[in-house]
N, C-alpha and C positions, 0 to 999 in steps of 0.2 A: 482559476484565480479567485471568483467568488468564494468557492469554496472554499479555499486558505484564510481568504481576508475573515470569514465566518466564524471557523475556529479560533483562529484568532482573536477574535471581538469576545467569545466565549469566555476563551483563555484568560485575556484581560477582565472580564467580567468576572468570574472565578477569584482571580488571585487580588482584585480590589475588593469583594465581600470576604476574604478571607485576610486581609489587613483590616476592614474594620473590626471583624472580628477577635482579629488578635489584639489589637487597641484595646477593644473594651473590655477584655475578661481584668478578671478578679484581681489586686495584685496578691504577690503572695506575704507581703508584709505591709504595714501603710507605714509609710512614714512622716511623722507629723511634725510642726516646729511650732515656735511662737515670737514675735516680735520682741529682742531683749533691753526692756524697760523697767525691767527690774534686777537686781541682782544675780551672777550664775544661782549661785547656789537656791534662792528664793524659787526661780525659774523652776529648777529641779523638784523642789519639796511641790510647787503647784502642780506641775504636767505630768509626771511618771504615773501619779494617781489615779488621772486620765487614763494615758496609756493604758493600764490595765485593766481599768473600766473597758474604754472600747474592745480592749482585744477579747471579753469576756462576751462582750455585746455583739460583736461584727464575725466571731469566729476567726479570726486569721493575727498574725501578732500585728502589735501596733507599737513601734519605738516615738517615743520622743528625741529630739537632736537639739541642742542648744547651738546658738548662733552665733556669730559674733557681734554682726550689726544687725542694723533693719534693713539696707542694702542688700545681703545676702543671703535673706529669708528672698528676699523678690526674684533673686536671681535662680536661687536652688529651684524654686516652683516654675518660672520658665524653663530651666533646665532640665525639667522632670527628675528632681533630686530628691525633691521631696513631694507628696501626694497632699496636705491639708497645712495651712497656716494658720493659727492665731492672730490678724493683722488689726492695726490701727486703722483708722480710714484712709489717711490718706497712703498709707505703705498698703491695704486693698484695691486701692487707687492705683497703683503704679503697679502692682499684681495685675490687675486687668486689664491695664494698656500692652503691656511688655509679653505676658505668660498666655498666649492664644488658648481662646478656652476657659480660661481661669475664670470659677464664679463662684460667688457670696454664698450661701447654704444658711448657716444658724449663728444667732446673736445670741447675748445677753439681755433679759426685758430692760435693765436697766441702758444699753447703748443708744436703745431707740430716743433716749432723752439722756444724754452724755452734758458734763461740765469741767470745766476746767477752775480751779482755782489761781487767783493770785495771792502771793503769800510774801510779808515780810517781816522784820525785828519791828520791836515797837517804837525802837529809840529812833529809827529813820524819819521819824515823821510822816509817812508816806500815809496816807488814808483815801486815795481815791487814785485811778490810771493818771492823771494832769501831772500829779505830785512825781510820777515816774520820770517826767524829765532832767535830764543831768545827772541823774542815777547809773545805778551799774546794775545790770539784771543778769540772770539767766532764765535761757529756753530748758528742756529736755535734750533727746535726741533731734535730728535737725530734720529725720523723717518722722516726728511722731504727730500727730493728730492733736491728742490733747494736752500735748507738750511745748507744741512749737506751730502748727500750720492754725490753728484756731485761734491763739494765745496773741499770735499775729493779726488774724485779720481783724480782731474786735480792738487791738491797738490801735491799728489804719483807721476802723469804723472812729473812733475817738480823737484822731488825729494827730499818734503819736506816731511815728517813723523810725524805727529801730536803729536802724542806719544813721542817723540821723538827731535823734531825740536823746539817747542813751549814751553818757559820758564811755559806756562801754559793755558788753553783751556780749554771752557766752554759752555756750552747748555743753550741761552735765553730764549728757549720755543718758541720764533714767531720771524715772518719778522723783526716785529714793536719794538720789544723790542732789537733784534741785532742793529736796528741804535740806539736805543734809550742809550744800554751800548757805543758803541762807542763815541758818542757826547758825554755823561757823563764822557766818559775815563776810564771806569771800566775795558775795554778789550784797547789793542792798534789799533785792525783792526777785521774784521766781514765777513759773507757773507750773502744774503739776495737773494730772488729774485727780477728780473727787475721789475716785474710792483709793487712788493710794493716799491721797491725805488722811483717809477713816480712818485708813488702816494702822499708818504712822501713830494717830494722834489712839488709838484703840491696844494696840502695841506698845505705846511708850517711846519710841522710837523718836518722837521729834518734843523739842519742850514746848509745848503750847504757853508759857509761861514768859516766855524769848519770843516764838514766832506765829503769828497768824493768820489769817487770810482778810483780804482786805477787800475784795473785787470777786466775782463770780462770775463769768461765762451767760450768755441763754443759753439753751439747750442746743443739741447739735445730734446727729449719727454718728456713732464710731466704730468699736470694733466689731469683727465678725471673724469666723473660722469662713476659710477659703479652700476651695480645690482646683486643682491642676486640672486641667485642660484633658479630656481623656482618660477621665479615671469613671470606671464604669458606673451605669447608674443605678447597677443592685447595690453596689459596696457604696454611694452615695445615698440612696436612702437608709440603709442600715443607720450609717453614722447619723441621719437626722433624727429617726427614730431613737435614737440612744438617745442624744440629748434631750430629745422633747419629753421622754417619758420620765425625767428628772422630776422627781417632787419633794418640796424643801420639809415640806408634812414627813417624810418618813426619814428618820434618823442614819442611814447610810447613805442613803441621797445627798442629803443635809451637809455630811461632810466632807461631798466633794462639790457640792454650789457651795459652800465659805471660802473653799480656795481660791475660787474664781470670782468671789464676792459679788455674789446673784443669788436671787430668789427662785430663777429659773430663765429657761434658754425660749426663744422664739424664731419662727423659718426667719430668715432674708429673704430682700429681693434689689438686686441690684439699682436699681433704679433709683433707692433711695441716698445713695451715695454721689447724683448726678453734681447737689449744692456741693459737695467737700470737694468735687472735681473741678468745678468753676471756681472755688477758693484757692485749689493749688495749682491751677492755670493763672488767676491773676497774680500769685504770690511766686511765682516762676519756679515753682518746686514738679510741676510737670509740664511738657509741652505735649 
């Protein structure tokens, strides 16, 4: 009987080093997404570029997959649907509660000090957060970070209550579409983040002429590229390696940091996401 029970203990020994090991290897494609806060088609012209950056970098192919919400990025990465996200803080937030495993990797230098603008027409009167109440506003999407979970708590800090304060309040879905109800007048004032407002106002894309920014955010943590839970840690340093060796100094480089509008990429560390987690605990956007 010893005997048996022995082999056996082997056996199971054996065949649980030979699952981790199946876990960990290589996959043979990665598949990547990104939180859709901006237009399909914008999404596209940004990430494919990527894509083929890493798959150039990492040796193995790399797709891009567009999404349909921010919900569904979270889900796919628990599901092991997809291997890497592009996420906002707080949809990395809910990445890491939900997707066991799932950790932070590489930002943008610019995330480690993130803003949000408030933006509205001139004829509203509005010149400062007070002015917001009895107003009509909109958020972003209703998971986005610098759209809605941040935009929020520095209203609360101010002691405007959305619920409450705002004749009436609404979810664009993206950066692009929050200036775009404003400048239309659908909403009286918005919040977006900075670099899609650069973008907009660098673009042409929004009349600065119509609409402005009135209010600015302190700074905060935001986005980060994320991984699944299990995805090995050679094919996990590879991809940090790609991004850090980005340098906005060399002209190919350069035109794939303007996509992402950065000067360049820096590691993560989970930890520093603790404050956005205790923002969407009190803002009941996680439990």
């Amino acid at each position: 009987m010893k005997r048996q029970l022995s082999l056996s203990s082997i056996l199971i020994f054996f065949a649980a080093i030979a699952g981790v090991a199946f876990a960990q290897q290589a996959p043979r494609e990665l598949r990547i997404s990104a939180i859709p806060d901006e237009n399909p088609q914008e999404m596209m012209r940004i990430y494919t570029p990527f894509a083929d950056y890493l798959t150039r970098e990492i040796g193995i192919p790399v797709k891009f997959t567009p999404v349909v919400d921010y919900a569904a990025t979270v889900e796919a990465l628990a599901g092991n649907k997809l291997d890497m996200v592009w996420y906002g803080g707080l949809t990395s937030v809910q990445a890491a509660r939900q997707a066991k495993g799932a950790r932070r990797v590489i930002m943008r230098k610019e995330d480690a000090e993130f803003k949000s603008h408030f933006i509205t027409r001139k004829e509203t009167g509005i010149k400062e957060l007070k002015d917001l109440k009895g107003k009509t506003f909109s958020f972003g999407s209703v998971s986005s970070t610098s759209g809605h979970l941040m935009p929020r708590y520095f209203l609360l800090k101010a002691g405007i209550n959305p619920e409450k304060d705002f004749s009436k309040f609404s979810f664009s879905g993206a950066h692009d579409a929050t200036a775009a109800w404003v400048e239309a007048a659908r909403v009286d004032a918005g919040a977006l983040n900075f670099l899609v407002w650069d973008k907009l106002v660098e673009t042409k894309k929004v009349d600065t002429g119509k609409v402005g920014i009135f209010w600015t955010t302190p700074p905060y943590v935001d986005y980060v590229w994320t991984v699944r839970g299990g995805l090995d840690k050679a094919t996990v340093e590879k991809i940090s390696k790609a991004f850090l060796k980005l340098d906005y100094n060399n002209p190919e480089d350069k035109k794939l940091l303007d996509l992402h509008r950065t000067k360049g990429y820096i590691a993560a560390k989970d930890q520093d996401w603790k404050g956005t987690e205790e923002a969407a605990i009190a803002a009941g956007l996680v439990k």
